[in-house]
Every structure is written in structure tokens, then in C-alpha cells.
N, CA, C and O of each residue as an XYZ file, in Angstrom:
360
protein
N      10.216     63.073     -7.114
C      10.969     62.017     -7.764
C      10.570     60.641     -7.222
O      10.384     59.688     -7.978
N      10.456     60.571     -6.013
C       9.646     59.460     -5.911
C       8.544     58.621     -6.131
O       8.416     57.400     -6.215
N       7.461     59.974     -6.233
C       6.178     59.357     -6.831
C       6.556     58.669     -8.217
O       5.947     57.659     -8.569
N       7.506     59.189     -8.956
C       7.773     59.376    -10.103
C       8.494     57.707    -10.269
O       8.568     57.303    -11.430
N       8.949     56.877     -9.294
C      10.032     55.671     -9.475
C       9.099     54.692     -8.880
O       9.385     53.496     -8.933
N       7.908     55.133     -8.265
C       6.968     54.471     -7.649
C       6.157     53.749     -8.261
O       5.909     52.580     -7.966
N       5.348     54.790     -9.772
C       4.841     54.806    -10.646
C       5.666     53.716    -11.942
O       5.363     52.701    -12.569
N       6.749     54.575    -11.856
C       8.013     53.744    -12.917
C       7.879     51.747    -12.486
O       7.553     50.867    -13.282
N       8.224     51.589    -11.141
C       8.063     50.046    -10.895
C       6.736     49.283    -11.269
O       6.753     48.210    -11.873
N       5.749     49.830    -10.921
C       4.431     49.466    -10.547
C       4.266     49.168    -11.906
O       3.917     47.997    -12.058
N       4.438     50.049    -13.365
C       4.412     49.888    -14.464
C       4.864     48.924    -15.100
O       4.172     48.078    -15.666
N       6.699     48.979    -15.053
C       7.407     48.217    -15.157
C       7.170     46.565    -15.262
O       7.008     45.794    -16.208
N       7.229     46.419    -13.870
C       6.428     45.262    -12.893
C       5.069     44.583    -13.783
O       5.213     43.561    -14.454
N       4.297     45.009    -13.721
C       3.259     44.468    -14.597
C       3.069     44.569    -15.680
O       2.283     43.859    -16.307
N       4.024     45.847    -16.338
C       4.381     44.758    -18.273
C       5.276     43.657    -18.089
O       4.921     42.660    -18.717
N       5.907     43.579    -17.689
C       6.933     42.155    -17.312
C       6.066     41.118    -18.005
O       5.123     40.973    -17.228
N       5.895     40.396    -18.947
C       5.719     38.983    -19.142
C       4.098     39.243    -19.772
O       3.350     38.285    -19.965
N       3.721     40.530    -20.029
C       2.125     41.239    -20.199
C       2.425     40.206    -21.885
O       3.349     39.551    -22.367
N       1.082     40.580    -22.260
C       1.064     40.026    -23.446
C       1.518     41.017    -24.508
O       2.000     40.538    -25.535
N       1.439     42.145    -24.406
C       2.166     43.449    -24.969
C       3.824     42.856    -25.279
O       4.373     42.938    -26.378
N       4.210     42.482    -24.509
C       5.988     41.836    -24.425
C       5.530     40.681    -25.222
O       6.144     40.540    -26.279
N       4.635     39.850    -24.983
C       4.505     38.880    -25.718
C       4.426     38.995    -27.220
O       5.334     38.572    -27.936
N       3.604     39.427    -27.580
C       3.553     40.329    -28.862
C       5.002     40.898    -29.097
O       5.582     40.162    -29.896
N       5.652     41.760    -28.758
C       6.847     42.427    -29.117
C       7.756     41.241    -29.647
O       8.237     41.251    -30.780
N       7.942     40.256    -28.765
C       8.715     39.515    -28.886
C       8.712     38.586    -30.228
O       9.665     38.528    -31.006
N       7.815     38.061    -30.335
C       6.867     37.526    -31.576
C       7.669     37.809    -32.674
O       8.490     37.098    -33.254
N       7.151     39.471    -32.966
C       7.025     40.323    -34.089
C       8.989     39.827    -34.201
O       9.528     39.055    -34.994
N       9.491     40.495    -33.277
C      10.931     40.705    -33.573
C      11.815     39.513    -33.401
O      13.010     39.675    -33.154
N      11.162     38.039    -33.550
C      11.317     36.929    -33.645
C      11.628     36.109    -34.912
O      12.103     35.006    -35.182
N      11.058     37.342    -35.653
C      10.436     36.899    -37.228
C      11.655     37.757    -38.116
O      11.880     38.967    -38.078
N      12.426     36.586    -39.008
C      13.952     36.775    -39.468
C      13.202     38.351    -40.482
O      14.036     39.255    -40.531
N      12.582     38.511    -40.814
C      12.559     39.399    -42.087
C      12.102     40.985    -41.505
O      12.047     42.004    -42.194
N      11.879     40.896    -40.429
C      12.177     42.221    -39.094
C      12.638     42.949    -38.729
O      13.106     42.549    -37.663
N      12.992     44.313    -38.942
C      14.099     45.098    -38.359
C      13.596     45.307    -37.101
O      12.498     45.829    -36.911
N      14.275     44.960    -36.293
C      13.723     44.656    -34.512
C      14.195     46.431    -34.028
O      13.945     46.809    -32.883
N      14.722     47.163    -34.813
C      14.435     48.747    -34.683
C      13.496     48.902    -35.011
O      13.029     49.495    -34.039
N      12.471     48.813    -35.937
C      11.265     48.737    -36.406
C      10.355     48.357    -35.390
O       9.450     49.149    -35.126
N      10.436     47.231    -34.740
C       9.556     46.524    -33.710
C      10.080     47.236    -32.841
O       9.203     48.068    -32.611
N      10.996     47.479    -32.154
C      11.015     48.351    -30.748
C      10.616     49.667    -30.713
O      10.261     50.227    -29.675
N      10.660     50.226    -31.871
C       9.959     51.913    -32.059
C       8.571     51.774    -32.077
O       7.991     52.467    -31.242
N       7.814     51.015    -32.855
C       6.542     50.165    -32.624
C       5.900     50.142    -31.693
O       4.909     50.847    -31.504
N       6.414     49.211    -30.843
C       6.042     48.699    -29.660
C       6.208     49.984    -28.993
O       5.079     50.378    -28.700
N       7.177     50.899    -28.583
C       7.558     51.985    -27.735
C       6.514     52.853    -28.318
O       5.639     52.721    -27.462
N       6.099     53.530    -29.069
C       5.252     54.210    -29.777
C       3.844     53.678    -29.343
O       2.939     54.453    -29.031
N       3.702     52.275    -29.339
C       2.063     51.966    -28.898
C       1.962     52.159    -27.474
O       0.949     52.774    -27.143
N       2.777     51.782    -26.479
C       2.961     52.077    -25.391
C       2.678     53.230    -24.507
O       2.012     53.357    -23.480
N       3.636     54.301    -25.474
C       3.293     55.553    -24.887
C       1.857     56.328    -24.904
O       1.185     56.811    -23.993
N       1.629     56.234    -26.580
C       0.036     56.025    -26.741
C      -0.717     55.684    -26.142
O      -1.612     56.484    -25.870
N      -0.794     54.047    -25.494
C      -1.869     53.716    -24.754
C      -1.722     54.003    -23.462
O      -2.700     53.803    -22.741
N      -0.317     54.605    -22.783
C      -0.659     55.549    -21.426
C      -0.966     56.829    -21.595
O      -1.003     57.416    -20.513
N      -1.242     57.618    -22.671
C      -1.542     58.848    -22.600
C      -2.776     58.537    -22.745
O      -3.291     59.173    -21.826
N      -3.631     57.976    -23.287
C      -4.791     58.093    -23.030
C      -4.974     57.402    -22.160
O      -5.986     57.959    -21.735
N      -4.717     56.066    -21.074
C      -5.354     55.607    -19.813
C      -5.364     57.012    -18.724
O      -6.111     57.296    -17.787
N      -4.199     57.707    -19.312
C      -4.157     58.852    -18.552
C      -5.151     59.762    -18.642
O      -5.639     60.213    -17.606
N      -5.639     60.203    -19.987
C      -6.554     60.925    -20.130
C      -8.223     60.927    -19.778
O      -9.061     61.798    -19.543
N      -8.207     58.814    -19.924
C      -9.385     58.804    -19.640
C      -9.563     58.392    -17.995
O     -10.655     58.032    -17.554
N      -8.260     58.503    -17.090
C      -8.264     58.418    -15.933
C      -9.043     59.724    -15.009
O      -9.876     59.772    -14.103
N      -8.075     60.934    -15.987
C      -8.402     62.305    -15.412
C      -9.774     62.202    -15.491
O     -10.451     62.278    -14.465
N     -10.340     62.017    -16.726
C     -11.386     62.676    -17.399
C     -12.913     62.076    -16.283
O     -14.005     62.598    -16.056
N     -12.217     60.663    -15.780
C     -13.375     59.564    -15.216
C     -12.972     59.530    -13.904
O     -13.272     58.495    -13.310
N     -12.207     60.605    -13.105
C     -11.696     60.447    -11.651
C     -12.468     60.463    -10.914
O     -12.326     59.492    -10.171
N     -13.631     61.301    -10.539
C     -14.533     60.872     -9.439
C     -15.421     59.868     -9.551
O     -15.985     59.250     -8.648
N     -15.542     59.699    -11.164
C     -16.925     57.810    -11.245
C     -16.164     56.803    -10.542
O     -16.571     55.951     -9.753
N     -14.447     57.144    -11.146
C     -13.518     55.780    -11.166
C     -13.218     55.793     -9.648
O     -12.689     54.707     -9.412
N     -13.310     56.527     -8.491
C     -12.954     56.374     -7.315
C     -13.596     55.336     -6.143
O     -13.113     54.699     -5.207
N     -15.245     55.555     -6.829
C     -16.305     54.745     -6.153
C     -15.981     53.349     -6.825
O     -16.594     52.471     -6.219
N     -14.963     52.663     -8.241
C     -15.126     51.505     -8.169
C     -14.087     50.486     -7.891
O     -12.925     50.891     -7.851
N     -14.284     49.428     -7.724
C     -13.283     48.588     -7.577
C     -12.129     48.379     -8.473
O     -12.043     47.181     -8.744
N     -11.242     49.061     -9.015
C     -10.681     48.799     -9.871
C      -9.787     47.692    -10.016
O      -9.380     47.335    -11.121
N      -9.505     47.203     -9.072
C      -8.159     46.299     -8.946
C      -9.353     44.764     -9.671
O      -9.052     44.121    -10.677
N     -10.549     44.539     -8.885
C     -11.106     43.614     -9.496
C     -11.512     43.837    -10.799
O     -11.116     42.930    -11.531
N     -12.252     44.827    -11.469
C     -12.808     45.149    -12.852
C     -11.285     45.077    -13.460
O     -11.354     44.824    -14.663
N      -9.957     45.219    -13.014
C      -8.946     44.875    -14.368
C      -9.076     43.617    -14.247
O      -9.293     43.223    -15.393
N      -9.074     42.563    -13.413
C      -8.663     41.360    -12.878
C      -9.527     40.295    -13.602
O      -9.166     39.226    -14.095
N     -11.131     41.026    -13.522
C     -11.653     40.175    -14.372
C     -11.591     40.531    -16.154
O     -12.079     39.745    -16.966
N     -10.955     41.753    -16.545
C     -10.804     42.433    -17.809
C      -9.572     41.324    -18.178
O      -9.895     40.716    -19.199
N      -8.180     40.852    -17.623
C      -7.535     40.321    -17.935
C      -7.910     39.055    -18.329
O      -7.560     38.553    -19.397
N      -8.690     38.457    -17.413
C      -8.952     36.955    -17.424
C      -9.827     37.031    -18.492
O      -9.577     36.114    -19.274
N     -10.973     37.896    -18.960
C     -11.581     37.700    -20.605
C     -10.665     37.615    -21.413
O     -10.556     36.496    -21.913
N      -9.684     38.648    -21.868
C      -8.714     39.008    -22.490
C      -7.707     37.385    -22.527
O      -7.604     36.882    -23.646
N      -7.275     36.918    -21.785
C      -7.027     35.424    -21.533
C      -7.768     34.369    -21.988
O      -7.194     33.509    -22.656
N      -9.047     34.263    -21.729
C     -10.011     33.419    -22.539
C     -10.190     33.618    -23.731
O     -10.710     32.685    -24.343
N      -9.913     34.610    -24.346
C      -9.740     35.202    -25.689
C      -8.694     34.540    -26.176
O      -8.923     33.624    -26.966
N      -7.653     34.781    -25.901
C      -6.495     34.604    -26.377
C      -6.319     32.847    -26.677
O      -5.747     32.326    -27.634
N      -6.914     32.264    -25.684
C      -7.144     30.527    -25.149
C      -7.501     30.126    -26.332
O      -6.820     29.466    -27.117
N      -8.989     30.673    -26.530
C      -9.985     30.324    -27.382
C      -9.406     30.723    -28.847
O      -9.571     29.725    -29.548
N      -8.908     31.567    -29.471
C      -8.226     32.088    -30.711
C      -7.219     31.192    -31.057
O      -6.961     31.067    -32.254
N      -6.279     30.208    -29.802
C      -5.221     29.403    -29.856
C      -5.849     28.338    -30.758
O      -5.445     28.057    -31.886
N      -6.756     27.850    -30.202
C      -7.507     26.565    -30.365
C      -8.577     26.419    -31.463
O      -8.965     25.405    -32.043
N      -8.851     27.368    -31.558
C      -9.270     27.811    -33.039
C      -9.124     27.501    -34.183
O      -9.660     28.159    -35.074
């Protein structure tokens, strides 16, 4: 149970304010919305995209051990950010 609340924060914690929430929020911002609609949505893409980080975690566990991961997300975010910058301004 602990690994289990460990996992739960760590998650938690860094969707906080993710652009995923950003997006959610958006969508269910918009008067013509059933924000049940957007929260099943959003909850539905969610789970989705951890079953497969999961899958392709298992699947890539000994390549993924030798790399840095904390930097390869770090700079994955900050493209993903320049993206987003650049699409604003657009």
C-alpha cells in the first residue's frame, strides 16, 4: 500500500498545473459543454496514456535503465513548451 500512495503523489504532483489540466479546463470552460462529458474524457485519456507508459515501460526496462530519464523528460517538456509558445504566436 505504500508503494501504491507513493506512486499515487508523485503522479498526482506532476499533473498538478500539467498542460493535460490545462486542456481539461479549457474544454469544460466552454458554456455549450457537458463538463461530465469533459471529465469522462479527460479521465479516459489519462488512464489510456498510463497504460501504455506502462506498457512501454515494461516492454523498454533494461534499455530505459542505462538512460537518464529525469533529463530526456526535462528536455521532452521544454520542446513540448516551445511548441505550445510558438502555436500561441502563430
Amino acid at each position: 500500500m505504500e508503494r501504491y500512495l507513493i506512486i499515487f503523489a508523485a503522479i498526482f504532483l506532476a499533473e498538478l498545473g500539467d498542460k493535460t489540466q490545462i486542456a481539461t479546463l479549457a474544454f469544460s470552460a466552454k458554456e455549450e459543454v457537458n463538463r461530465w462529458y469533459v471529465f469522462a474524457a479527460s479521465a479516459a485519456a489519462l488512464v489510456l496514456s498510463s497504460a501504455l507508459a506502462v506498457l512501454l515501460g515494461q516492454a523498454a526496462q533494461g534499455w530505459l535503465a542505462k538512460l537518464p530519464l529525469s533529463l530526456i523528460a526535462g528536455v521532452i517538456f521544454i520542446v513540448l513548451g516551445l511548441f505550445s509558445i510558438w502555436d500561441y504566436f502563430r
